[in-house]
C-alpha positions as CSV (number, residue, x, y, z in Angstrom):
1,X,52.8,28.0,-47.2
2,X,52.3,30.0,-44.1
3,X,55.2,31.4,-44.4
4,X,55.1,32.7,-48.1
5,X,51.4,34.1,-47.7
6,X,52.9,36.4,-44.4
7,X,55.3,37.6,-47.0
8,X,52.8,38.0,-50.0
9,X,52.1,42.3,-50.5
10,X,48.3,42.7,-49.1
11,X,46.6,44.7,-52.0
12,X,45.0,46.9,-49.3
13,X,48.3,48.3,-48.1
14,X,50.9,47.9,-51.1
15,X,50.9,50.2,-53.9
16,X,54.0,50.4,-56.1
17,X,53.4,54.2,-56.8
18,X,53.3,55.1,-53.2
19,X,56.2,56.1,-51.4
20,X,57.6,54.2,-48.0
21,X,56.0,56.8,-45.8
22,X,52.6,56.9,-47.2
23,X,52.8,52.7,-47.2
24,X,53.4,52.7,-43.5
25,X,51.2,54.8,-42.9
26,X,48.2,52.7,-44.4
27,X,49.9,49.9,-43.2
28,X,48.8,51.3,-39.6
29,X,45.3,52.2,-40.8
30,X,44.7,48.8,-41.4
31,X,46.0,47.2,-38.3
32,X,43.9,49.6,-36.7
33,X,40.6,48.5,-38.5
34,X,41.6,45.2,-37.9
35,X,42.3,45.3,-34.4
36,X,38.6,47.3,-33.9
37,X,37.0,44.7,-36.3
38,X,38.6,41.9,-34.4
39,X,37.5,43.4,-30.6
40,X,33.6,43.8,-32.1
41,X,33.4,40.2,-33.1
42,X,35.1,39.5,-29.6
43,X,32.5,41.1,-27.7
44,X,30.1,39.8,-30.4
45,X,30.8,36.3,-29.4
46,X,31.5,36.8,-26.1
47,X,27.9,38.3,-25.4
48,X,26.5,34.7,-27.2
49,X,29.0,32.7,-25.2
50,X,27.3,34.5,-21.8
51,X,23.8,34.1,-23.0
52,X,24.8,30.3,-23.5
53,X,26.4,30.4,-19.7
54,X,22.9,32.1,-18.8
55,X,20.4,29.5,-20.8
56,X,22.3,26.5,-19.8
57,X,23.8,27.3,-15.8
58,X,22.4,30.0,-14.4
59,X,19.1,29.8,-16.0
60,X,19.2,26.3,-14.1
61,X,17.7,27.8,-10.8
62,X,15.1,30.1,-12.5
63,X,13.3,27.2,-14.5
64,X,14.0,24.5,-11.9
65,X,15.5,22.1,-14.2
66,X,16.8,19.1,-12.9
67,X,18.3,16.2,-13.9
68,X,16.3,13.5,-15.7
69,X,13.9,11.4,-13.9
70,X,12.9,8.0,-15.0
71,X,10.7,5.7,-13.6
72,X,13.5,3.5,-11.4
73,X,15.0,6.5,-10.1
74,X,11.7,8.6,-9.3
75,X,10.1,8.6,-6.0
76,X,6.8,9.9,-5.4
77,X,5.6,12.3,-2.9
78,X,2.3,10.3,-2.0
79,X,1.6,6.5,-1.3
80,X,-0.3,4.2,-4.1
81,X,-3.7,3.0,-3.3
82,X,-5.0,-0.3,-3.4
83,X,-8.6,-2.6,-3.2
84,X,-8.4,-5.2,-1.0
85,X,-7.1,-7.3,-3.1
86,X,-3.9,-5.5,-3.7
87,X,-5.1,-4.1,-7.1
88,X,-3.6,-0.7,-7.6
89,X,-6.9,1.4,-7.9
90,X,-4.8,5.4,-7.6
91,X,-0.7,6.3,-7.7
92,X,1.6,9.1,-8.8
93,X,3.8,9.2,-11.9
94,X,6.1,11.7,-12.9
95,X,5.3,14.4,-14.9
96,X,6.3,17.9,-16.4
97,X,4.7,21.3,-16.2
98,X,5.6,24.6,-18.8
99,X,5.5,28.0,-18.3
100,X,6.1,31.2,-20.2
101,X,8.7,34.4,-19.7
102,X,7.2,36.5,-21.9
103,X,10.5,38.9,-21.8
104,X,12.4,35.8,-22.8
105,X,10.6,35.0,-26.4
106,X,12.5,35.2,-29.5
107,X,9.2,35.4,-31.5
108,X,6.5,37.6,-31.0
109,X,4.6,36.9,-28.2
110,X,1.0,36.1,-30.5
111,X,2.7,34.1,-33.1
112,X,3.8,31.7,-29.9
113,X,0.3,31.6,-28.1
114,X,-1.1,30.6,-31.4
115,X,1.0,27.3,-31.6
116,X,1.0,26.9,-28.1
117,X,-2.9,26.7,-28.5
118,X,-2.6,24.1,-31.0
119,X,-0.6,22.2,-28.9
120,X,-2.6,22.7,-25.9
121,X,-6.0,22.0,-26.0
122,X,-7.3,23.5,-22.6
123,X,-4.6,26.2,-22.7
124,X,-6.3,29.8,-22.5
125,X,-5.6,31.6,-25.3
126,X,-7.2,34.7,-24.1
127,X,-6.0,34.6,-20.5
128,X,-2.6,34.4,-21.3
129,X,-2.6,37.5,-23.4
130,X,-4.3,40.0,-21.3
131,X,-1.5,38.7,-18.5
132,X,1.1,39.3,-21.3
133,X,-0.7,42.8,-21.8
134,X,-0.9,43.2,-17.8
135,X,2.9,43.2,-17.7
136,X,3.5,39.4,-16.1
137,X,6.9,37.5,-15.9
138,X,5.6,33.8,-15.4
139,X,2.4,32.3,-16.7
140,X,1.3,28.8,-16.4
141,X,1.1,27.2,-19.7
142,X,0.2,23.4,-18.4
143,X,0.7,22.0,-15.0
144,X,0.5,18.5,-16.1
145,X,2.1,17.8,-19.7
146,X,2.2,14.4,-21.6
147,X,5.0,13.5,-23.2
148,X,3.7,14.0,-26.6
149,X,3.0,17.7,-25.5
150,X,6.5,18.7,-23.8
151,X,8.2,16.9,-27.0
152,X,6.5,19.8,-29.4
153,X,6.5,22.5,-26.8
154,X,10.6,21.8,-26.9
155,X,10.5,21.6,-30.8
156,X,9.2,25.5,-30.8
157,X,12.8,26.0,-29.9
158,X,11.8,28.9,-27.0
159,X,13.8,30.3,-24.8
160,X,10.7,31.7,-22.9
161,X,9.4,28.7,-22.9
162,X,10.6,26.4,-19.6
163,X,9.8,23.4,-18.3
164,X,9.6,22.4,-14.4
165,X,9.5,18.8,-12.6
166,X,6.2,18.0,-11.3
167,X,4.0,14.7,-10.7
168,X,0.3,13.8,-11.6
169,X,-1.6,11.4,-9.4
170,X,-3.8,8.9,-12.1
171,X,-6.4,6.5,-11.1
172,X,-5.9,3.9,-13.5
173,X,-10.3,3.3,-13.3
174,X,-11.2,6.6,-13.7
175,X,-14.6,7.5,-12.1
176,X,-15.1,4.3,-10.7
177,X,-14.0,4.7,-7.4
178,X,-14.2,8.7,-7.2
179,X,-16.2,9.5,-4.5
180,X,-14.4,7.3,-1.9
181,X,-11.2,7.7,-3.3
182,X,-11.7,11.5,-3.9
183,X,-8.4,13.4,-5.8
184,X,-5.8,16.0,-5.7
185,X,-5.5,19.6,-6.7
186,X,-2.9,20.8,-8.9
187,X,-0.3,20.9,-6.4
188,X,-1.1,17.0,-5.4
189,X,-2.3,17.4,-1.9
190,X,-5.9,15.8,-1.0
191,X,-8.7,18.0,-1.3
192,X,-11.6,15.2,-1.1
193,X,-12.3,11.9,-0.4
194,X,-9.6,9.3,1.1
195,X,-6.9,11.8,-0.7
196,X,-7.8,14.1,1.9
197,X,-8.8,12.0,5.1
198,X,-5.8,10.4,4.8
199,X,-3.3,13.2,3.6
200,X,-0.9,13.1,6.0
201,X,-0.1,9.4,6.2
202,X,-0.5,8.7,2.2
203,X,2.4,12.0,2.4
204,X,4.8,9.7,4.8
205,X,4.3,6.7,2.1
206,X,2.1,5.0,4.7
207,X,0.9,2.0,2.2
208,X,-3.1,2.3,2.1
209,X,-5.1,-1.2,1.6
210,X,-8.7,-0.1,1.2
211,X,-11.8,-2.3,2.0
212,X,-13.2,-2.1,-1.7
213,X,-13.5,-4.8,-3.8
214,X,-12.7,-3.4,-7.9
215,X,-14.8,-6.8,-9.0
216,X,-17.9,-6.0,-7.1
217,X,-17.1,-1.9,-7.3
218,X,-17.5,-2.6,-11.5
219,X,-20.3,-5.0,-11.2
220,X,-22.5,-2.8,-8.7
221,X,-21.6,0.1,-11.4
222,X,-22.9,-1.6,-14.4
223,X,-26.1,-2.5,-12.3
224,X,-26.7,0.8,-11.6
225,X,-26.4,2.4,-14.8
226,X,-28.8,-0.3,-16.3
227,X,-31.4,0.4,-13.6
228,X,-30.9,4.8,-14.4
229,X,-31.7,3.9,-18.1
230,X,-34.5,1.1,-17.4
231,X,-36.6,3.6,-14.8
232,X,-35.4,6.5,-16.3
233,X,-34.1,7.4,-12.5
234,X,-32.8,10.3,-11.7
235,X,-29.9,8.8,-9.9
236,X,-28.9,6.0,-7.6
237,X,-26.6,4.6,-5.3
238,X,-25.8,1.8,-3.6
239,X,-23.2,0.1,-0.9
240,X,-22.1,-3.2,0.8
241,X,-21.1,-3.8,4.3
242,X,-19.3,-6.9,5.6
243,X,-20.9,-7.6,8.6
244,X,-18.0,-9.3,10.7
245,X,-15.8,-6.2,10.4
246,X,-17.8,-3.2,9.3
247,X,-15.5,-3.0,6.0
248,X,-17.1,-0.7,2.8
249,X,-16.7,-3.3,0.3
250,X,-18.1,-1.5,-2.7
251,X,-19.8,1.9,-2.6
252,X,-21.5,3.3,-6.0
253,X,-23.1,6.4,-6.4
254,X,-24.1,7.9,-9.4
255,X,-23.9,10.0,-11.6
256,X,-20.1,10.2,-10.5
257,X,-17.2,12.3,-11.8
258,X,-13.6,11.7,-13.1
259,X,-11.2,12.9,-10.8
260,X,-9.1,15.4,-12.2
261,X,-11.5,16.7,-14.9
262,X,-14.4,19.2,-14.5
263,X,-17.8,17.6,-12.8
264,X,-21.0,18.9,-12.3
265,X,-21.9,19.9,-8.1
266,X,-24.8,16.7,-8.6
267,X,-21.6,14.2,-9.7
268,X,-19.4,15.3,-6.8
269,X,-21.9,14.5,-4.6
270,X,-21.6,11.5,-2.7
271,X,-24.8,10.4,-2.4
272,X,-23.9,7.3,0.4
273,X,-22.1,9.5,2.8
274,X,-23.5,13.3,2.3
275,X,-27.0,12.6,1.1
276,X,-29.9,12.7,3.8
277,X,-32.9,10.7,2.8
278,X,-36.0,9.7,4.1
279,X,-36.2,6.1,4.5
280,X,-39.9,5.3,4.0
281,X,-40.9,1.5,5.0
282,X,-37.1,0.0,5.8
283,X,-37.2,2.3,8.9
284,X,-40.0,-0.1,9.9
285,X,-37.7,-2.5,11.2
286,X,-36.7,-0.4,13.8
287,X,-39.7,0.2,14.9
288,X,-40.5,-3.4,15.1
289,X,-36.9,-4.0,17.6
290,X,-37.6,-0.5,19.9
291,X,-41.2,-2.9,20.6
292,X,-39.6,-6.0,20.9
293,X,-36.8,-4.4,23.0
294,X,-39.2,-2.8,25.5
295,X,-41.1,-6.0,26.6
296,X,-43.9,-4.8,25.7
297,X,-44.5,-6.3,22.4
298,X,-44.1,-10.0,20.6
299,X,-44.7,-11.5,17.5
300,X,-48.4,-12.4,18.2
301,X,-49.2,-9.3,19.7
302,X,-52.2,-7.9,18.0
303,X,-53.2,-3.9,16.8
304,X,-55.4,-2.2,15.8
305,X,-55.6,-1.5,11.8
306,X,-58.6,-1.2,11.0
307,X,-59.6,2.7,10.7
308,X,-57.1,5.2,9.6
309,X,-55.2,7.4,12.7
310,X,-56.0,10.9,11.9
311,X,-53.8,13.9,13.1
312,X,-54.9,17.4,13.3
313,X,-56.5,17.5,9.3
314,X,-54.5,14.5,8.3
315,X,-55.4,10.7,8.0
316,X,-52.9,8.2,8.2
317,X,-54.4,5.1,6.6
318,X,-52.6,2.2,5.0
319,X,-52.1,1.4,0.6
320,X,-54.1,-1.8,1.2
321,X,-56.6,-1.3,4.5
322,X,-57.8,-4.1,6.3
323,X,-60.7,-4.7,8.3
324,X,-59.3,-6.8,10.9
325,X,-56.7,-6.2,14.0
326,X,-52.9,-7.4,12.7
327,X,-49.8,-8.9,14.9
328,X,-46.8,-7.3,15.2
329,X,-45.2,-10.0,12.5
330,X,-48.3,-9.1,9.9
331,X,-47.7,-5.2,10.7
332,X,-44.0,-5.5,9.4
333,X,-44.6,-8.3,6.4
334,X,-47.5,-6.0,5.1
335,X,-45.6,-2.8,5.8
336,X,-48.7,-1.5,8.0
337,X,-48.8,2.5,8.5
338,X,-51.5,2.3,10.8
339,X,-50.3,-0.6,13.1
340,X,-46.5,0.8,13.4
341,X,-48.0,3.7,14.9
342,X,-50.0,1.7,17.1
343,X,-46.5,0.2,18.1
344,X,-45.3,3.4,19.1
345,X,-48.8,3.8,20.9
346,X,-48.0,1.1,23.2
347,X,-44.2,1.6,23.9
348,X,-43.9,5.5,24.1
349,X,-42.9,8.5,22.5
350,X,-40.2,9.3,24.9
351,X,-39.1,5.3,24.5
352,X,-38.7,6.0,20.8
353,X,-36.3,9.0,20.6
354,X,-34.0,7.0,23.7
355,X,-34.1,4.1,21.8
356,X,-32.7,5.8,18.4
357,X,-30.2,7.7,20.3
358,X,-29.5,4.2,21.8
359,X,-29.2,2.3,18.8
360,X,-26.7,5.7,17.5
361,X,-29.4,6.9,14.6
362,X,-29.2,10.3,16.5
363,X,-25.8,11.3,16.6
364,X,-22.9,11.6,13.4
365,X,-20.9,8.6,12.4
366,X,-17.5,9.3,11.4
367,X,-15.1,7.4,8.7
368,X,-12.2,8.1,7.1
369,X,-13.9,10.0,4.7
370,X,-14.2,13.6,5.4
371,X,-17.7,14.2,3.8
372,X,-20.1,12.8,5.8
373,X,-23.8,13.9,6.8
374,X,-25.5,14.3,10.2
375,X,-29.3,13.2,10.6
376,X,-31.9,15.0,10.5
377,X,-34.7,14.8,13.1
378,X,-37.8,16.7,14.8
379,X,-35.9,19.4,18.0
380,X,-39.3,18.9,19.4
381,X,-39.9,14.9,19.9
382,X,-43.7,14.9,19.5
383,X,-46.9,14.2,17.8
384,X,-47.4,14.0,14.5
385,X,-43.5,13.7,14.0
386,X,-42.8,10.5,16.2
387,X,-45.7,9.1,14.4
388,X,-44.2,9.3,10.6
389,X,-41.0,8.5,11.7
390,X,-42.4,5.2,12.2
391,X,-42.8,4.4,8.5
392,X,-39.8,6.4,7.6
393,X,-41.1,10.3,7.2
394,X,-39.6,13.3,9.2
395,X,-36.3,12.0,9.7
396,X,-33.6,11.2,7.6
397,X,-30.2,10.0,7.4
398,X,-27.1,9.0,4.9
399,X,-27.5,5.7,3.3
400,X,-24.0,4.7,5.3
401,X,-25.0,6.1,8.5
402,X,-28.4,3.7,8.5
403,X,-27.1,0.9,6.6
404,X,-24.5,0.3,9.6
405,X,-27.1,0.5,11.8
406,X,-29.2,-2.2,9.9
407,X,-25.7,-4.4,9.8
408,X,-25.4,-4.0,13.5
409,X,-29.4,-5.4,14.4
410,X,-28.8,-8.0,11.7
411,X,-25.6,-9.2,12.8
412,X,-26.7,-10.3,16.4
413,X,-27.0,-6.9,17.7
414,X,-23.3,-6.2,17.7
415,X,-22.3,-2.0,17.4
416,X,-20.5,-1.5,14.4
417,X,-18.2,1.5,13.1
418,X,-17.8,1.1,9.2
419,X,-14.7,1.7,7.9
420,X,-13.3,1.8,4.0
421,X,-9.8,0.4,4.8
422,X,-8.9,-3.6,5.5
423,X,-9.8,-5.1,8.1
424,X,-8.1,-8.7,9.2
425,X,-10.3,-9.7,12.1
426,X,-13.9,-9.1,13.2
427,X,-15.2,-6.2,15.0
428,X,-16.8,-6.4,18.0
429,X,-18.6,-3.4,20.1
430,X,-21.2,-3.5,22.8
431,X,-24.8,-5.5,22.2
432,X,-27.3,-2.6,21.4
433,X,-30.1,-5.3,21.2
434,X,-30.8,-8.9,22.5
435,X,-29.2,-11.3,20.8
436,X,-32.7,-12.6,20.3
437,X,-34.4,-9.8,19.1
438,X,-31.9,-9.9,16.1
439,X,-32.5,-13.3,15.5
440,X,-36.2,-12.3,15.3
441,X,-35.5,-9.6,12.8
442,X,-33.7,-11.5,10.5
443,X,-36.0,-14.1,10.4
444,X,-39.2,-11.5,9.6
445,X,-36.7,-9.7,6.5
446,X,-36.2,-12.7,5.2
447,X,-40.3,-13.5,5.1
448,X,-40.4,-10.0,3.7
449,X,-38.2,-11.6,0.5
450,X,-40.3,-14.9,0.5
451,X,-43.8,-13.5,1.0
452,X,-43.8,-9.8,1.0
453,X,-42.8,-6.7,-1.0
454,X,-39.2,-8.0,-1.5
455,X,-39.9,-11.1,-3.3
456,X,-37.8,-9.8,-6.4
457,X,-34.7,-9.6,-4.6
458,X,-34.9,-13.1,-4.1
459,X,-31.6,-15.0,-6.3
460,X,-31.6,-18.9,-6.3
461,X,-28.9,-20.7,-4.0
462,X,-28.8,-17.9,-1.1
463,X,-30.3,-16.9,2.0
464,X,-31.7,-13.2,1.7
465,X,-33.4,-11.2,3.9
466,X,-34.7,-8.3,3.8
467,X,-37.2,-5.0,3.3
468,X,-38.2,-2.5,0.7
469,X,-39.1,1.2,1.5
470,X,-40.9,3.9,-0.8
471,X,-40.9,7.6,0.1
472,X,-41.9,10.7,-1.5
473,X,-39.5,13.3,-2.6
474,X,-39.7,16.5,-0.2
475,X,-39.7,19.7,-2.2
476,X,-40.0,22.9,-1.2
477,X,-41.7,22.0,2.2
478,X,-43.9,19.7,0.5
479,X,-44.0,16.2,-0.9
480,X,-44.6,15.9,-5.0
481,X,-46.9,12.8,-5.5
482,X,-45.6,10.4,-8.1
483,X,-41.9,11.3,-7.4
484,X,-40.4,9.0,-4.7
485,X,-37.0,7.5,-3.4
486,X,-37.2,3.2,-3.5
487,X,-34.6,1.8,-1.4
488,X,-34.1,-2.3,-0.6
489,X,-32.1,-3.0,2.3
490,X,-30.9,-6.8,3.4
491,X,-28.5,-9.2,3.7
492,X,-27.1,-12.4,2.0
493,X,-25.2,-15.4,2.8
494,X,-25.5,-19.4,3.2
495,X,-27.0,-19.3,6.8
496,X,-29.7,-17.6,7.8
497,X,-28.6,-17.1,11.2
498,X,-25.2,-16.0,9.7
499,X,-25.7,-13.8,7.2
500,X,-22.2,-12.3,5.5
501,X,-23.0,-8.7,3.5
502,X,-25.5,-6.4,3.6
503,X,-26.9,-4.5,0.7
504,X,-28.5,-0.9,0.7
505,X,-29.7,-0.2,-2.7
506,X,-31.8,3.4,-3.8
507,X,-33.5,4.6,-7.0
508,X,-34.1,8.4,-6.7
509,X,-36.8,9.2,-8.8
510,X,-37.7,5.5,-10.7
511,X,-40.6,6.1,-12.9
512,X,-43.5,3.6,-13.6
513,X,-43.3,1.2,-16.4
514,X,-45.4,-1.1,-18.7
515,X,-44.1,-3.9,-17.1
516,X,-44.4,-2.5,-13.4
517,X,-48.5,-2.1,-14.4
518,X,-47.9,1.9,-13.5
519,X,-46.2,1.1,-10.4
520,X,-42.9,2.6,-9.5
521,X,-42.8,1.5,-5.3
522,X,-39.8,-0.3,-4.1
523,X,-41.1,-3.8,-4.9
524,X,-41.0,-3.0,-8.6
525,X,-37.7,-1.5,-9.1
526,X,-35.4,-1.2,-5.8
527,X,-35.7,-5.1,-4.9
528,X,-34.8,-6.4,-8.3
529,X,-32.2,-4.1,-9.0
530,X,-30.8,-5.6,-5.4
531,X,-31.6,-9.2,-6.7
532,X,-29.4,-8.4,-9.8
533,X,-26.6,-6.9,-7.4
534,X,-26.8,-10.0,-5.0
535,X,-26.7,-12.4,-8.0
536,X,-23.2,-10.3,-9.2
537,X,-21.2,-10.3,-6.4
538,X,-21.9,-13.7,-4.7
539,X,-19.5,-15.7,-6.2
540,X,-17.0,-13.0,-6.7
541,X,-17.1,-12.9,-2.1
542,X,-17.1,-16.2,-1.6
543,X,-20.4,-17.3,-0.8
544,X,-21.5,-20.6,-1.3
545,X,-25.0,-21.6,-2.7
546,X,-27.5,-23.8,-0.7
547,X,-29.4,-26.1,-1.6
548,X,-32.2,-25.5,0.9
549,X,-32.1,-21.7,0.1
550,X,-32.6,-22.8,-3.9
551,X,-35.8,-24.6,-3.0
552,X,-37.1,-21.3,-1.3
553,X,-36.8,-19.6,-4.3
554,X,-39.7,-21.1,-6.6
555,X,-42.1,-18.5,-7.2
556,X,-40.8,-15.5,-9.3
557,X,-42.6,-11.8,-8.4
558,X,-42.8,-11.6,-12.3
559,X,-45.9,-14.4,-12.4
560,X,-48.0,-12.3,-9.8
561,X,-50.4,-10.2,-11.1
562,X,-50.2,-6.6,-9.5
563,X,-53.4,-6.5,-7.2
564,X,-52.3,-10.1,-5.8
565,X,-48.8,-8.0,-5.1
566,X,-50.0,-5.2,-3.5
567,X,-52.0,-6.7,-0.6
568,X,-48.9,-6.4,0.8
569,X,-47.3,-3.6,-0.3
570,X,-47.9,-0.1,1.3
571,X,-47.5,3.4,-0.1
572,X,-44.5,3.8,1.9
């Protein structure tokens, strides 16, 4: 068959009429065409055949295509990150980015960033075409693609469009732990929290157990968000400190954000570690040790507190006066303004700023979080400062900084540095106070929860101890009545000379309720909120229940009418 059709007469060159010259000579016509013909599809092909070369080897380097990457073969550039319990709580998976050569599309370059929008959600339109305009080669379409997304950006079938290996760090709780655990920018490198404080050795695959607890973390949360919605509360925040090794169990503060998705300044802030607040009354109990400390004070010692102290124009004079002298015990349990200054009176100005530089309240702790506050205090160490500062007024400090202060009076007068990684065996530092005197404190915190202003942070089955502090909000050089931060401070466990966790708990900006008779101090808001925290997390750390600390527990707050209440509550 072959062989006939070579021998068949090509209508194109034979033609009966024409003579054997004039045939050859359109015979050679034709193989010219041919031959022409034959070279244009040649070069036709051969241009695809490079473009292929270019798309699938060379064009290799330019998009940094690599081979595929699943799950058993991919190694991440940063350590996971887990509780203390070994629960993943933040780890890196691999991902994909795209990008866009505009000089590469097929399609007009509109038409493209209109379904590229529709596949995108927080793709910018807009952007990306005045770049296009501007005369750039490479835009960023997504730096961190899902798969659904790089499936329908591949389906567009664009050369211009290519795709790059990348990773996404995920933290499989989402705003839970954000302000310890911080996040990543784009290019996953730490930019806040532990991400950043420890870059280098999550980078070097260092594992990293943190001292969190994800039970207690989500139970703190939800107590939190209840008490914001209850007292309509601006914010709050709350942490817990182990007091054998200084470990951050759990550390709330809301509102929060979600790592990796736009926050407001006010839910980046980490209230516990960069906030500086005014104490108001729980500062008392340090002015109660500096007496004890000095020798020149004891329980029984009486005060006067029976005419208000005034300074300059001012009168410092108590919620509930008295018209009788108090002992240093009735000063603390009825949260006396007038008899802690009369403490300071009798030990010494000078005596008060070395003991808080003693005790560390004057200097900035350090963790391994990289946003931490310094106090605030008085340059000048005199009158009428050193006189508020004794129920919590003119200085101020980060809920961490003074709650590991508190742990370290409370816990036998041990120094303690606080850390939010794992700890396996107690800390120990030098004594900053007499063994005794700590013993002393925690048995006047926990009167506080039995007889005084704490009594609704009192949970049947566990020792608690501890005090509740009301101050006003400082704005603009001056304090706004009726706005005020309530903190409760204290500690919990089965012993009362061993207590196991301490609890700082703040409200900023509770307001008064029907069923808080107008009242929105510490008593009424902070100290149950800290009664519903204690009565969360017990069991989940361990603690057993007493039965001698159940029959202490007899007489809820809730069955006290308010002026019965307040004999012992002050304003601060």
């Amino acid at each position: 068959m072959i062989r006939d059709s070579l021998l068949t007469p090509n209508p194109l060159t034979h033609h009966p009429d024409l003579g054997a010259g004039q045939q050859h000579l359109s015979l050679h016509l034709a193989h010219t065409r041919m031959t022409i013909l034959s070279l244009c599809f040649g070069l036709l092909f051969g241009a695809l055949g490079l473009r292929m070369v270019d798309l699938s080897v060379l064009g290799l380097e330019e998009w940094e295509l690599k081979p595929e990457v699943t799950l058993e073969t991919y190694m991440p550039t940063r350590a996971p990150i887990y509780d203390r319990h070994h629960r993943l709580i933040a780890t890196t998976i691999p991902a994909a980015s795209a990008s866009l050569r505009p000089h590469k599309l097929l399609n007009k370059p509109d038409v493209i960033i209109k379904k590229i929008s529709k596949i995108l959600p927080t793709f910018d339109a807009k952007d990306a075409v005045e770049r296009i305009k501007e005369g750039k080669k490479f835009i960023w379409l997504s730096r961190k693609l899902s798969p659904s997304q790089q499936d329908k950006l591949l389906l567009l079938g664009e050369p211009g469009i290519g795709f790059h290996e990348s990773e996404h760090r995920i933290y499989p709780y989402g705003s839970l732990f954000a302000h310890v655990l911080g996040q990543t920018n784009i290019d996953n490198k730490g930019i806040s929290g532990l991400e950043y404080g420890l870059d280098e050795k999550i980078q070097s695959q260092e594992e990293i157990v943190t001292s969190l607890d994800l039970s207690c973390q989500e139970v703190i949360t939800k107590v939190l968000m209840r008490a914001i919605k209850k007292f309509k509360a601006k914010a709050a925040n709350a942490l817990v400190i182990k007091l054998d090794t200084g470990e951050v169990i759990s550390s709330v503060s809301l509102p929060a954000f979600a790592p990796g998705q736009k926050a407001s300044e006010e839910g980046r802030f980490n209230r516990n570690t960069l906030g500086s607040y005014e104490m108001g009354s729980i500062l008392k109990a340090i002015n109660v040790v500096m007496a004890l400390e000095s020798g020149k004070a004891h329980l029984d010692t009486l005060y006067d507190t029976t005419k208000p102290i005034a300074i300059g124009r001012f009168r410092i004079k108590d919620f509930h006066p008295v018209d009788h002298w108090l002992s240093l015990d009735q000063i603390f349990l009825k949260s006396s303004n007038i008899g802690s200054i009369r403490i300071l009176q009798s030990v010494g100005i000078e005596a008060q700023r070395a003991f808080f530089r003693h005790i560390g309240l004057l200097d900035r702790i350090t963790t391994e979080l990289p946003e931490v506050g310094s106090p605030h205090y008085p340059v000048k160490w005199q009158e009428p400062s050193c006189y508020t500062i004794t129920y919590g007024y003119g200085i101020s400090f980060t809920p961490l900084h003074f709650a590991s202060t508190i742990a370290a009076l409370m816990r036998g007068g041990e120094a303690l540095k606080p850390t939010f990684l794992k700890r396996s065996s107690p800390q120990h530092g030098p004594h900053l106070i007499k063994p005794e005197t700590s013993s002393i404190l925690r048995n006047l915190m926990h009167r506080v929860v039995q007889e005084g202003t704490a009594r609704k942070a009192k949970v049947p089955g566990y020792i608690i101890s501890g005090k509740t502090g009301t101050a006003n909000v400082l704005k603009d050089g001056r304090y706004v009545d009726g706005k005020v931060v309530t903190s409760f401070i204290g500690t919990i466990g089965s012993q009362l000379d061993k207590p196991e966790y301490l609890l700082l708990a703040m409200l900023d900006e509770p307001q008064p309720l029907q069923e808080t008779f107008g009242f929105n101090a510490a008593g009424w808001n902070a100290a149950p909120v800290a009664g519903e925290i204690f009565k969360g997390i017990a069991p989940l750390l361990g603690i057993e229940p007493t039965p001698q600390a159940a029959g202490q527990n007899k007489s809820p707050l809730l069955k006290i009418i308010p002026t019965t209440f307040f004999k012992t509550e002050s304003k601060g």
